[in-house]
TORKOLSE-14882 format. One line per 8 residues: number of its first residue (from 0); their letters; for each residue x, z, y of N, C-alpha, C, O. Coordinates in nm, 2 decimals, m for minus. Last residue first. Layout:
residues N
NUM) A) X Z Y X Z Y X Z Y X Z Y; ...
end
This chain:
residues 225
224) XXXXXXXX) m0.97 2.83 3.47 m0.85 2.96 3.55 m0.94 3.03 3.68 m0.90 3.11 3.75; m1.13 2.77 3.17 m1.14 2.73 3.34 m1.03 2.86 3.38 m1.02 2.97 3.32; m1.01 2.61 2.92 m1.04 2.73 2.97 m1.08 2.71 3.15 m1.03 2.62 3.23; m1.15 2.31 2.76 m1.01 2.41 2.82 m1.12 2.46 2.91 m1.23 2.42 2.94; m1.17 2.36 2.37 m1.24 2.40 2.51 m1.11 2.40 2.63 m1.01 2.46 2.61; m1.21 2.22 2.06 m1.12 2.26 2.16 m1.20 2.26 2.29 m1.28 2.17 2.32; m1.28 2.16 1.76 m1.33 2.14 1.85 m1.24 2.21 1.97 m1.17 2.28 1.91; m1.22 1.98 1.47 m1.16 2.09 1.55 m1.24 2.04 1.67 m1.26 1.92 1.70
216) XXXXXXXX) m1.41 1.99 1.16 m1.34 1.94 1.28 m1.33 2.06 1.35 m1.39 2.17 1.34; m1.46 1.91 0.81 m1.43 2.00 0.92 m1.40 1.93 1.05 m1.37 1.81 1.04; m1.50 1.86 0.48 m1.61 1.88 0.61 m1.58 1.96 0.72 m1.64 2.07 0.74; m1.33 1.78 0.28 m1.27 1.70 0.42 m1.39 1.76 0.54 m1.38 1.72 0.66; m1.34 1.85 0.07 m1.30 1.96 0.14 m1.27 1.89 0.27 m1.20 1.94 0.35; m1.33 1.52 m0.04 m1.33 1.66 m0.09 m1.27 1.79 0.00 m1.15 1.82 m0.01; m1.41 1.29 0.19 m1.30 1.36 0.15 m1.35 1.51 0.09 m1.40 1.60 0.16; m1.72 1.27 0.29 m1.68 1.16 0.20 m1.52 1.19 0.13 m1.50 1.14 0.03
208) XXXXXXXX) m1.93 1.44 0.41 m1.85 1.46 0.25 m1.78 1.32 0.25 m1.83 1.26 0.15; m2.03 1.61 0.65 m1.99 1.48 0.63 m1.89 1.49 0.54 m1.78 1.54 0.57; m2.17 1.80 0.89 m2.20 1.77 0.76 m2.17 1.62 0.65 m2.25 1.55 0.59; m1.86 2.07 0.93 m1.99 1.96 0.97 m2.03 1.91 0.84 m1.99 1.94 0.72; m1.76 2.34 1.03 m1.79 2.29 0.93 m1.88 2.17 1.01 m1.95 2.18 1.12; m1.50 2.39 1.24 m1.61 2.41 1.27 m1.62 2.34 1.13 m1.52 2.27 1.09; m1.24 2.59 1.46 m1.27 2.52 1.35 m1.39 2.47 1.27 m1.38 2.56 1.18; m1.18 2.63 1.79 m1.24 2.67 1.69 m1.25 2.55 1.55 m1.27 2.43 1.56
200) XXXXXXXX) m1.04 2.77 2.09 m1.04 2.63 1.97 m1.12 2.66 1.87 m1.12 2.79 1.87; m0.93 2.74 2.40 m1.02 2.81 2.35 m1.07 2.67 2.22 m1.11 2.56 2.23; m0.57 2.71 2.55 m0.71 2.63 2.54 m0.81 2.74 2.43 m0.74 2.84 2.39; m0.36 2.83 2.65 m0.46 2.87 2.67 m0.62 2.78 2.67 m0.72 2.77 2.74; m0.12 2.76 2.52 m0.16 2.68 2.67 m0.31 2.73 2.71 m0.37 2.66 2.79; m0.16 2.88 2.26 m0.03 2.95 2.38 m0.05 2.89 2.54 0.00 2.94 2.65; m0.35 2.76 2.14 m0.34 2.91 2.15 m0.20 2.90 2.29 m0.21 2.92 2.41; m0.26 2.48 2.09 m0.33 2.54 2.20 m0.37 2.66 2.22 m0.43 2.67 2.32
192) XXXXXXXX) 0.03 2.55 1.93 0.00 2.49 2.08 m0.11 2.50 2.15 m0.10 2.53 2.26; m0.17 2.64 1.72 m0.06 2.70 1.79 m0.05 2.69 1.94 m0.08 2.76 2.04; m0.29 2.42 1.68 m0.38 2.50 1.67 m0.28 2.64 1.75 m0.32 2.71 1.84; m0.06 2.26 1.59 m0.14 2.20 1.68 m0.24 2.35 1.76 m0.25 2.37 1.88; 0.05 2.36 1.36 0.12 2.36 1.46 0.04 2.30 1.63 0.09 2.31 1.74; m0.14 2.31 1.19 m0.12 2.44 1.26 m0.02 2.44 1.38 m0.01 2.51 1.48; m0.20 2.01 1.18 m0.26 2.15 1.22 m0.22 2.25 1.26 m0.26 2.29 1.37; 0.02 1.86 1.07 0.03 1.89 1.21 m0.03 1.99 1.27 0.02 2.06 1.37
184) XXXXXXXX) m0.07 1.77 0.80 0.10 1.89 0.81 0.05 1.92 0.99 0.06 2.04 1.03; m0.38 1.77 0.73 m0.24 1.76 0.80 m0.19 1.81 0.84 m0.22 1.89 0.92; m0.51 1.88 0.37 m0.49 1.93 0.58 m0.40 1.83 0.63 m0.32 1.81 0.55; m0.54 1.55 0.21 m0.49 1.71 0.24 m0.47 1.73 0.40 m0.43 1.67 0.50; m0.62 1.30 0.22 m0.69 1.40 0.18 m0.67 1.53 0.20 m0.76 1.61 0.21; m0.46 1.09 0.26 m0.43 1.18 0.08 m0.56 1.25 0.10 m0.63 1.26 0.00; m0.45 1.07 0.53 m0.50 0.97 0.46 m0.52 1.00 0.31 m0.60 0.93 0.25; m0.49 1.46 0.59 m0.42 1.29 0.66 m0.52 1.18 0.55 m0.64 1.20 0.51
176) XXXXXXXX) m0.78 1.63 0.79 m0.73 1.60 0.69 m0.63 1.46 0.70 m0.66 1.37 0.78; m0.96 1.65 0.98 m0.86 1.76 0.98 m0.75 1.70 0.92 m0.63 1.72 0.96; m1.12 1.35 1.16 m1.09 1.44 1.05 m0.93 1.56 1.04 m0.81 1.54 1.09; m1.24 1.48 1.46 m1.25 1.46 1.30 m1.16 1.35 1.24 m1.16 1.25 1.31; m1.25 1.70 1.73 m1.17 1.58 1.65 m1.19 1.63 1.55 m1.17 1.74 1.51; m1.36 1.72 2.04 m1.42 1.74 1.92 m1.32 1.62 1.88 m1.30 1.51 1.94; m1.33 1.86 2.36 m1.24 1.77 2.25 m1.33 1.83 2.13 m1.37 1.95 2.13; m1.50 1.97 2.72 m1.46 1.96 2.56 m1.39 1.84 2.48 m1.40 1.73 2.52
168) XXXXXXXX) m1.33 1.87 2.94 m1.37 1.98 2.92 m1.36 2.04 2.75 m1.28 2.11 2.69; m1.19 1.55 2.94 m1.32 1.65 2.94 m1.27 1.75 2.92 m1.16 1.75 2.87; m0.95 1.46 3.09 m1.09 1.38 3.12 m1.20 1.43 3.04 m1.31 1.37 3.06; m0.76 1.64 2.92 m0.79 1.58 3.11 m0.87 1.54 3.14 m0.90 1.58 3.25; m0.84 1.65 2.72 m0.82 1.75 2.77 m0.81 1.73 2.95 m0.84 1.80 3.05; m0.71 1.40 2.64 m0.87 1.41 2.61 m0.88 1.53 2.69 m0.96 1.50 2.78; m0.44 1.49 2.69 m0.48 1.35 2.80 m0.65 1.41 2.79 m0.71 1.45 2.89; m0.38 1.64 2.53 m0.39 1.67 2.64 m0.42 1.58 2.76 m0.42 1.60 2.88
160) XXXXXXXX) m0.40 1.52 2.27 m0.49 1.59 2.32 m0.47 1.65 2.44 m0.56 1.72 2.47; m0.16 1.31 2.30 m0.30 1.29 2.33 m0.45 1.38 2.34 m0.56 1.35 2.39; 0.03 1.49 2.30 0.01 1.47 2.43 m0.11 1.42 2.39 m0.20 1.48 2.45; 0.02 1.58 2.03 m0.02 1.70 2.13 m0.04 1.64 2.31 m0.09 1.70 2.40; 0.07 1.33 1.90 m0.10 1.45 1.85 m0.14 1.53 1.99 m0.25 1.55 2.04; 0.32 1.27 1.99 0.22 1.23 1.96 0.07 1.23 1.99 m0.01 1.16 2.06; 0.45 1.49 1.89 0.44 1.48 1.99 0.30 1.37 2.07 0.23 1.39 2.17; 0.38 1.43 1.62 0.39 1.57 1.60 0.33 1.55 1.75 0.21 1.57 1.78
152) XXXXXXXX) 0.39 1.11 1.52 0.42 1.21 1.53 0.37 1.35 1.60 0.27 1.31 1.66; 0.22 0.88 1.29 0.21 0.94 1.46 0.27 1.05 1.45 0.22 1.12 1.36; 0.22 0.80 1.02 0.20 0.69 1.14 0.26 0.77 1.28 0.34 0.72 1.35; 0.09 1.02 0.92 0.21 0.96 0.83 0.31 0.84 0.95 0.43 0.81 0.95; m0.10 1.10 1.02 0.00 1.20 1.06 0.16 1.10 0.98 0.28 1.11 1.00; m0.37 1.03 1.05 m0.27 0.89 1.01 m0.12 1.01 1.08 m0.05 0.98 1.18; m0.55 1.20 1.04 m0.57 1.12 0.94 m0.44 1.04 0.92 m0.40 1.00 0.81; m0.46 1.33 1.31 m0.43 1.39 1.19 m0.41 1.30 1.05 m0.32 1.30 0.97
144) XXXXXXXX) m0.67 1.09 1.55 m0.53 1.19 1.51 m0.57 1.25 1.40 m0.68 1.23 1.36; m0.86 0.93 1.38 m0.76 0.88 1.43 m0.62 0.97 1.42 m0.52 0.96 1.35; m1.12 0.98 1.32 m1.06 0.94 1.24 m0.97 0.83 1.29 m0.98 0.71 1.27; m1.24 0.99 1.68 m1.28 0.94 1.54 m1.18 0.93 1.45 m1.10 0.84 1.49; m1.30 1.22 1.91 m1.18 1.13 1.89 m1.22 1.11 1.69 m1.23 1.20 1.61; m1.49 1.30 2.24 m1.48 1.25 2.06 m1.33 1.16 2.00 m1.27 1.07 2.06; m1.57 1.48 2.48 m1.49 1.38 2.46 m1.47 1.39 2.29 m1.43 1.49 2.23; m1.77 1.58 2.73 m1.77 1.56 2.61 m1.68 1.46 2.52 m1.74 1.35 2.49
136) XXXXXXXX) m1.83 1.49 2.99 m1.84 1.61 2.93 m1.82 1.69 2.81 m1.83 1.81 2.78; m1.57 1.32 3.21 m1.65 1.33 3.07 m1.71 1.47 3.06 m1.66 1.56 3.13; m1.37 1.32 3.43 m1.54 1.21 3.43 m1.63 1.25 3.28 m1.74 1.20 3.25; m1.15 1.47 3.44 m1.27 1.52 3.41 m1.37 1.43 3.45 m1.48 1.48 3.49; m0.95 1.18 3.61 m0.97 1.34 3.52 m1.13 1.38 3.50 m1.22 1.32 3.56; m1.04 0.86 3.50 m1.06 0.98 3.65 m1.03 1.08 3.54 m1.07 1.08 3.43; m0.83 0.69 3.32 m0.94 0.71 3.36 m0.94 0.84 3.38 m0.89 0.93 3.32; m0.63 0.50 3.13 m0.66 0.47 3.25 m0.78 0.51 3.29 m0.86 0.42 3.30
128) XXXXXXXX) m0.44 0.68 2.91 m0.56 0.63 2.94 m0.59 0.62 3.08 m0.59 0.72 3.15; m0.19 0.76 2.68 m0.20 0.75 2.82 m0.35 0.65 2.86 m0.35 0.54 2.82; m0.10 0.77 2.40 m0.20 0.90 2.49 m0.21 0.88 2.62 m0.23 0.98 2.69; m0.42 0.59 2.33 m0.37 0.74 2.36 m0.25 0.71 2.36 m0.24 0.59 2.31; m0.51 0.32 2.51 m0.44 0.35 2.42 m0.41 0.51 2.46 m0.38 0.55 2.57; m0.77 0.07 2.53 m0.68 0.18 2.56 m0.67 0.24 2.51 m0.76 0.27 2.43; m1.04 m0.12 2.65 m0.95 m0.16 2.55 m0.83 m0.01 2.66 m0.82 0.01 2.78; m1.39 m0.07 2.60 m1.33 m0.06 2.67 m1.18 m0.05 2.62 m1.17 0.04 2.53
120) XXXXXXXX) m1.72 m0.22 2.62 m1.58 m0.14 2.51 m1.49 m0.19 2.52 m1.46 m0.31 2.49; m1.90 m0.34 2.72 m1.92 m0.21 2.69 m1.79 m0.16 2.62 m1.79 m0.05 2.57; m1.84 m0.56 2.81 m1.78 m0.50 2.85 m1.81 m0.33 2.81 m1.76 m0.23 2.86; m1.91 m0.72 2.58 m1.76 m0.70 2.57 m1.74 m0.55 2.68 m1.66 m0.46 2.66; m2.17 m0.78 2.47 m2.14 m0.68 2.55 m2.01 m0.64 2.55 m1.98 m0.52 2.52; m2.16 m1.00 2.25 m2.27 m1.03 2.32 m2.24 m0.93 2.43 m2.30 m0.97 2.53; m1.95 m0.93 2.11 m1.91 m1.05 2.14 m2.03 m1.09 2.25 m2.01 m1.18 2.32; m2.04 m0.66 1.96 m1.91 m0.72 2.08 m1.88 m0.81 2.18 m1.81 m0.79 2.28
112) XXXXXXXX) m2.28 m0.74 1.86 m2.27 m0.62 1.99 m2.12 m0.68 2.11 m2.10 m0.70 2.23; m2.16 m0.84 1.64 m2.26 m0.93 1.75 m2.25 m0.88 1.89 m2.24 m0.94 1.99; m1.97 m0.65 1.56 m1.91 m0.75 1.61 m1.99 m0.88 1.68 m1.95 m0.98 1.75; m2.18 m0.42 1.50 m2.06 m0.43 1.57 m1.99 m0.56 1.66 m1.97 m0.57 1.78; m2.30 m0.56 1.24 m2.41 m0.51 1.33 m2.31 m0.52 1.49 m2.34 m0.59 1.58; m2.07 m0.61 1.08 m2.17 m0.74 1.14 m2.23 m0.66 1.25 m2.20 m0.70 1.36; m1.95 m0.33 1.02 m1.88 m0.43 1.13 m1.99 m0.54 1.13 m2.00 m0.56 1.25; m2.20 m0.23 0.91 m2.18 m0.20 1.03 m2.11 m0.23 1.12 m2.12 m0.21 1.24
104) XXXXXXXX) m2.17 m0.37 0.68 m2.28 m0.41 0.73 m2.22 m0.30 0.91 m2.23 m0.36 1.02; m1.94 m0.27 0.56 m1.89 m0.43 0.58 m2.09 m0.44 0.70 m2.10 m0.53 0.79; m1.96 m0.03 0.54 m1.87 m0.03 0.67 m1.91 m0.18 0.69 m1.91 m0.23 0.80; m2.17 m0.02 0.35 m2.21 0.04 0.46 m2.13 0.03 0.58 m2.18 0.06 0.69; m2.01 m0.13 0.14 m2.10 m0.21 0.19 m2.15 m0.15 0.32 m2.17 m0.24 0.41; m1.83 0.09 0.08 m1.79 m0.02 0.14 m1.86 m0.10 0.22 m1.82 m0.14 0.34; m2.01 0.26 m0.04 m1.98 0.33 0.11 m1.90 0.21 0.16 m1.90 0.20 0.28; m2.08 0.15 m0.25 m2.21 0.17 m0.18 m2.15 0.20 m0.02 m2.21 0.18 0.08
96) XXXXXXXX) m1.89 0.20 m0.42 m1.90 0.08 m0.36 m2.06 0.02 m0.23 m2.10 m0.08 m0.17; m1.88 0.43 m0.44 m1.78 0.38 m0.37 m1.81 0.25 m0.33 m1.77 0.19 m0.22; m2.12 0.43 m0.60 m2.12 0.54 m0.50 m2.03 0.45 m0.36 m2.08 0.41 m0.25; m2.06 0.34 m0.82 m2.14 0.29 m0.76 m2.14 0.31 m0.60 m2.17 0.23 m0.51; m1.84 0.48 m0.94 m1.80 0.35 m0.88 m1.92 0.26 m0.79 m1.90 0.16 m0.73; m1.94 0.82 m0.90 m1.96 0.70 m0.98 m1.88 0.60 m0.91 m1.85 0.64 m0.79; m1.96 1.02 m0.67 m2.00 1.05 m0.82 m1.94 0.95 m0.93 m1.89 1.00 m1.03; m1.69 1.05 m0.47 m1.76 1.00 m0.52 m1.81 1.03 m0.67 m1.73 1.05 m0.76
88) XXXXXXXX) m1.52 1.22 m0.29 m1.64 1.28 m0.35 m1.73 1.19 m0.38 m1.85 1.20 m0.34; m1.21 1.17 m0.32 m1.25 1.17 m0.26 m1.44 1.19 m0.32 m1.44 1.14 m0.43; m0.94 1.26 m0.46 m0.95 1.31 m0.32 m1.12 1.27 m0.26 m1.15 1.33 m0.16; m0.95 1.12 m0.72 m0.96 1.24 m0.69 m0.97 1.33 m0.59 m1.00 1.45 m0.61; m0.88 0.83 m0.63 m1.05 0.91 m0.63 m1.09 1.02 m0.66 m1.21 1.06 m0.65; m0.69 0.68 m0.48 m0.71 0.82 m0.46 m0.83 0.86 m0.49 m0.89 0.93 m0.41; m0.72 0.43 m0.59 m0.59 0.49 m0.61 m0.63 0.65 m0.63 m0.62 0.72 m0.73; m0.96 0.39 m0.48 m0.97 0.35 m0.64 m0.83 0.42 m0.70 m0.83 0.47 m0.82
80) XXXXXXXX) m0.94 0.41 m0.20 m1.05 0.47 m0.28 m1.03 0.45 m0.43 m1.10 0.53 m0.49; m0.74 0.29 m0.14 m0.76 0.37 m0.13 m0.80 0.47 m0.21 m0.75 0.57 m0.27; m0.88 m0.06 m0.17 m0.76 m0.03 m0.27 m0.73 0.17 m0.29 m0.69 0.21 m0.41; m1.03 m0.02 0.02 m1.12 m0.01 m0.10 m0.98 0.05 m0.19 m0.97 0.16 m0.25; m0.83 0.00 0.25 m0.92 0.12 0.21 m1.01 0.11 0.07 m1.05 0.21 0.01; m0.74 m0.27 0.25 m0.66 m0.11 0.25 m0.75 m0.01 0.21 m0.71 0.07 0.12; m0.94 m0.42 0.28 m0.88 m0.43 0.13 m0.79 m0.27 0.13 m0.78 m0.19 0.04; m1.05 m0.31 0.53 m1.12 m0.32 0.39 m1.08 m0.33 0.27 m1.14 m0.30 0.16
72) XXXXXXXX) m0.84 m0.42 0.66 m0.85 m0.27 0.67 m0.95 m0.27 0.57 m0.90 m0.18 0.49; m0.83 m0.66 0.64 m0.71 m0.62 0.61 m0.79 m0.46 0.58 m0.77 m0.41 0.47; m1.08 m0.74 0.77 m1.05 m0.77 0.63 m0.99 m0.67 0.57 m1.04 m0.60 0.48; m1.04 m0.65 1.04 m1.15 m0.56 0.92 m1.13 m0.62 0.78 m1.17 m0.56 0.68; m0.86 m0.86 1.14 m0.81 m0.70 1.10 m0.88 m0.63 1.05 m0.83 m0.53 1.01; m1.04 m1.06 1.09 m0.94 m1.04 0.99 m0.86 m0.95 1.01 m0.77 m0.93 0.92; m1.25 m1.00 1.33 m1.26 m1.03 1.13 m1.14 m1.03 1.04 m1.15 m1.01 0.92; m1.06 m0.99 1.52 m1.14 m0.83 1.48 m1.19 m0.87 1.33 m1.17 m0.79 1.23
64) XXXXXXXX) m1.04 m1.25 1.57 m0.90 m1.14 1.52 m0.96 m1.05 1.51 m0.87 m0.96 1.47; m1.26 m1.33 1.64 m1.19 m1.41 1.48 m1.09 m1.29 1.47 m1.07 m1.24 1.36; m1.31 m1.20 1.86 m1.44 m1.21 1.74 m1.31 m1.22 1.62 m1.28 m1.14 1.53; m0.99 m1.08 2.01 m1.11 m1.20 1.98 m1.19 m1.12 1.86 m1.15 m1.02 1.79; m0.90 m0.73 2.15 m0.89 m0.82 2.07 m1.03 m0.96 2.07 m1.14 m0.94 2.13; m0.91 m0.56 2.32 m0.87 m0.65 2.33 m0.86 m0.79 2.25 m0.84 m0.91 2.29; m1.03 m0.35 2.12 m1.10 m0.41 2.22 m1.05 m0.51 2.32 m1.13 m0.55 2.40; m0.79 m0.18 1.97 m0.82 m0.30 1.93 m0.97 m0.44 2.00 m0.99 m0.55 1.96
56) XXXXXXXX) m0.79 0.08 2.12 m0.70 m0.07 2.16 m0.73 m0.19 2.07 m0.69 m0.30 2.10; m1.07 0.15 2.29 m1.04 0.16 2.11 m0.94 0.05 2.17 m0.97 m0.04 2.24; m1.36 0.36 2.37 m1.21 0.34 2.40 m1.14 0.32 2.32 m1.11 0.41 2.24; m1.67 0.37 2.49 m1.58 0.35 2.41 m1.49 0.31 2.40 m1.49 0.19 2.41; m1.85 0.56 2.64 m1.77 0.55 2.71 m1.70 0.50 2.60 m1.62 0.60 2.57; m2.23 0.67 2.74 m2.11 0.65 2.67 m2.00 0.56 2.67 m2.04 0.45 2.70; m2.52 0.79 2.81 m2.44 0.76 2.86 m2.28 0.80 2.81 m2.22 0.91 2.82; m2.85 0.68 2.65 m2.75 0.79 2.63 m2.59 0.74 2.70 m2.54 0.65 2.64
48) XXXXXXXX) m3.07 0.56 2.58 m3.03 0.56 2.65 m2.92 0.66 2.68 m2.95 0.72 2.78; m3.00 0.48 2.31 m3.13 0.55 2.33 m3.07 0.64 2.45 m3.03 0.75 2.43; m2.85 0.24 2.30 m3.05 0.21 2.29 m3.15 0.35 2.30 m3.27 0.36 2.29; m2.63 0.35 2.32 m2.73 0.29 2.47 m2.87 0.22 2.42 m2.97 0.17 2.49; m2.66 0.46 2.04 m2.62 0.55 2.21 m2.67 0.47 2.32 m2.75 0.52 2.40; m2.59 0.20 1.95 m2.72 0.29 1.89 m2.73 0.44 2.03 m2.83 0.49 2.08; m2.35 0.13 2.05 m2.45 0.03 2.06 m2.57 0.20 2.05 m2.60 0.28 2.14; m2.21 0.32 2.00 m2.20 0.28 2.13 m2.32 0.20 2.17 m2.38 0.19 2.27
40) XXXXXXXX) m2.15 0.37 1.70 m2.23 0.44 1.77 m2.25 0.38 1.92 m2.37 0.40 1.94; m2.07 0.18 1.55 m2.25 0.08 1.61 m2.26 0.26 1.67 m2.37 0.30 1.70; m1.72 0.01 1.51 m1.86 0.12 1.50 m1.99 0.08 1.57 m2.00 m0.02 1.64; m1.47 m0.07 1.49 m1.61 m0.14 1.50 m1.71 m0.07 1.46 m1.79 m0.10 1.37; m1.33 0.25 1.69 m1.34 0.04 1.64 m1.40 0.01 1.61 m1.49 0.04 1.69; m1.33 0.43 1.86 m1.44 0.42 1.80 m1.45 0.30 1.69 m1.55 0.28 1.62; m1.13 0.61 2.02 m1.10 0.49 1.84 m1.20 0.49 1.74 m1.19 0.52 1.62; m1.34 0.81 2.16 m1.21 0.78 2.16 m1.16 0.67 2.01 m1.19 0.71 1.90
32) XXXXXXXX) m1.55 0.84 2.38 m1.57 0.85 2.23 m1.40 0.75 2.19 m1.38 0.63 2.20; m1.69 1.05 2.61 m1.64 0.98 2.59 m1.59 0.95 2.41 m1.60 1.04 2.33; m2.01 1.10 2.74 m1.95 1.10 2.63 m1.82 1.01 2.67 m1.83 0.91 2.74; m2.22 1.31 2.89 m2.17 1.20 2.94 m2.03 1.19 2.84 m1.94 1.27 2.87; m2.55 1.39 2.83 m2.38 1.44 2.83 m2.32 1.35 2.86 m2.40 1.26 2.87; m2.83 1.38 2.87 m2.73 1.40 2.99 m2.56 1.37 2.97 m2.48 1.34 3.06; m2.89 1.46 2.62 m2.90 1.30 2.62 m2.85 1.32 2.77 m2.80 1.21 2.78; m2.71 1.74 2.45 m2.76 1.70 2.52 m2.81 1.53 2.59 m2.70 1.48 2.63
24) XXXXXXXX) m2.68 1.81 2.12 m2.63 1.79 2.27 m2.75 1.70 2.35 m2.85 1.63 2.32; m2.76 1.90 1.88 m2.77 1.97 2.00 m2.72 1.92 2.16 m2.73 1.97 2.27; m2.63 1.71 1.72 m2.74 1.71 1.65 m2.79 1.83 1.79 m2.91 1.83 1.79; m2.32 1.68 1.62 m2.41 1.64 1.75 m2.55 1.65 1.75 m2.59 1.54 1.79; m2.10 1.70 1.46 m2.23 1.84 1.48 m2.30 1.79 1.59 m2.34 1.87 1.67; m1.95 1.52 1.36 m1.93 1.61 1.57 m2.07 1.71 1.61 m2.13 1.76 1.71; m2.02 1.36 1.15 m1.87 1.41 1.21 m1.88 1.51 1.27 m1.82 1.61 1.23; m2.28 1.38 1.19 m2.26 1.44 1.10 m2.10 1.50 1.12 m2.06 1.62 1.11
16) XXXXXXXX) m2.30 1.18 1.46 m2.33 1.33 1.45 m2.32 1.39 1.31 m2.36 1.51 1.33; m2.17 0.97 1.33 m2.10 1.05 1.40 m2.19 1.23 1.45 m2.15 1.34 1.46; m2.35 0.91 1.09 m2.21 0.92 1.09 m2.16 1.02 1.16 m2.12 1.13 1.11; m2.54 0.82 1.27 m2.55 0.89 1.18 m2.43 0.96 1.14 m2.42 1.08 1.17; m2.40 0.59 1.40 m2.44 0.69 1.48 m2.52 0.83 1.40 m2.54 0.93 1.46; m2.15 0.51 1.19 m2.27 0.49 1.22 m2.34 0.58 1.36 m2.25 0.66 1.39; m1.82 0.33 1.20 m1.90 0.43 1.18 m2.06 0.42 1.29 m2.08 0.36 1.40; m1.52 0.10 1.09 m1.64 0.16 1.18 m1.72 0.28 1.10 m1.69 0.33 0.99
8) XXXXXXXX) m1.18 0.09 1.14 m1.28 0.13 1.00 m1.42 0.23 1.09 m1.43 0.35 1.12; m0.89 m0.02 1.03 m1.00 m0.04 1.15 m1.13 m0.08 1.11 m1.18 m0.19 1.08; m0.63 0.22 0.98 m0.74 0.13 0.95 m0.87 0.08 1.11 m0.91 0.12 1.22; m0.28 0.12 1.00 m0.41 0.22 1.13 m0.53 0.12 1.09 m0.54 0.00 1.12; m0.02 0.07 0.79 m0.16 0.05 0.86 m0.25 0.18 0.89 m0.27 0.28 0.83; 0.22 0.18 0.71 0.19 0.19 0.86 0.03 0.14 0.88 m0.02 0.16 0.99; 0.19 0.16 0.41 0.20 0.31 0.47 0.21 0.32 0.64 0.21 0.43 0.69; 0.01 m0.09 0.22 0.10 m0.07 0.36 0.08 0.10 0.42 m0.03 0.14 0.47
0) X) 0.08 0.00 m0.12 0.00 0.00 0.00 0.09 0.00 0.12 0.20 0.06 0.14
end
């Protein structure tokens, strides 16, 4: 397997409140949603009129080059799944292949959205982002930092949460876990760092199985002085 690919691997608006406990927030919040890539939350968020902000470097990208970096990241990930199926909580082969179909229909639903609303999604790279301090209420980072700890280093992890940390208040990040499945080595040392800079953090269950023991995220507050 390629050990540098950064999959580019959508999610549902189901999905994401299962990820980010979103199931209480507010239709006021003003979201930012950080390596959303071909996901249908942005779309399914402004049909119910909800004010959001999607930020993914591969938004630079053409129609034709978003279809064959979802190829690539579909053969990476099925191949994944079949390597690693002890890491991951499928019953059967049915299962697995039920959760493929669910990404291959949510990149179609995605890439009409794209190509018909480019400007809803917005092309930028952690950790430096071109946007007002505190414009968010609420900032999401998808199955980006920790998952790919093999990819990003240490310093990495800690400036980009301090960027998300500039432009909201709150940071919710899923998943805890690297690409194996196991915590990432970065956690604690992360969870450290913001104990000592005075951020307010907690570790939170959510409701989203697809990694064995993978139902967690970190949610992070900065503290007002």
């Amino acid at each position: 397997m390629d050990n540098n690919h950064v999959s580019v691997w959508g999610r549902t608006l189901e999905e994401y409140i299962n990820m980010f406990s979103l199931n209480g927030i507010s239709s006021s919040t003003k979201i930012l949603s950080i390596a959303d890539g071909p996901s249908t939350f942005n779309l399914q968020q402004r049909q119910r009129g909800i004010n959001i902000t999607s930020v993914d470097p591969i938004y630079n990208l053409s129609v034709d080059e978003l279809k064959e970096v979802f190829k690539k990241s579909y053969s990476f990930n099925k191949k994944l799944f079949i390597e690693n199926k002890e890491s991951f909580n499928f019953k059967n082969p049915e299962e697995m292949e039920q959760v493929l179909a669910k990404r291959q229909n949510t990149f179609n639903t995605f890439i009409v959205n794209y190509e018909m609303h480019r400007n809803n999604y917005n092309f930028g790279k952690l950790p430096n982002l071109d946007l007002t301090s505190n414009s968010f209420d609420l900032c999401l980072c998808s199955n980006f930092l920790f998952i790919f700890d093999h990819v990003f280093d240490l310093e990495f992890h800690i400036n980009s949460i301090k960027e998300m940390l500039r432009l909201s208040n709150e940071v919710r990040i899923f998943p805890l876990y690297n690409i194996n499945g196991k915590e990432s080595k970065y956690l604690n040392f992360i969870t450290t760092f913001l104990t000592d800079n005075n951020y307010s953090w907690t570790i939170e269950n959510n409701d989203y199985h697809i990694y064995k023991d993978g139902n967690k995220f970190l949610k992070v507050i900065r503290l007002t002085e």
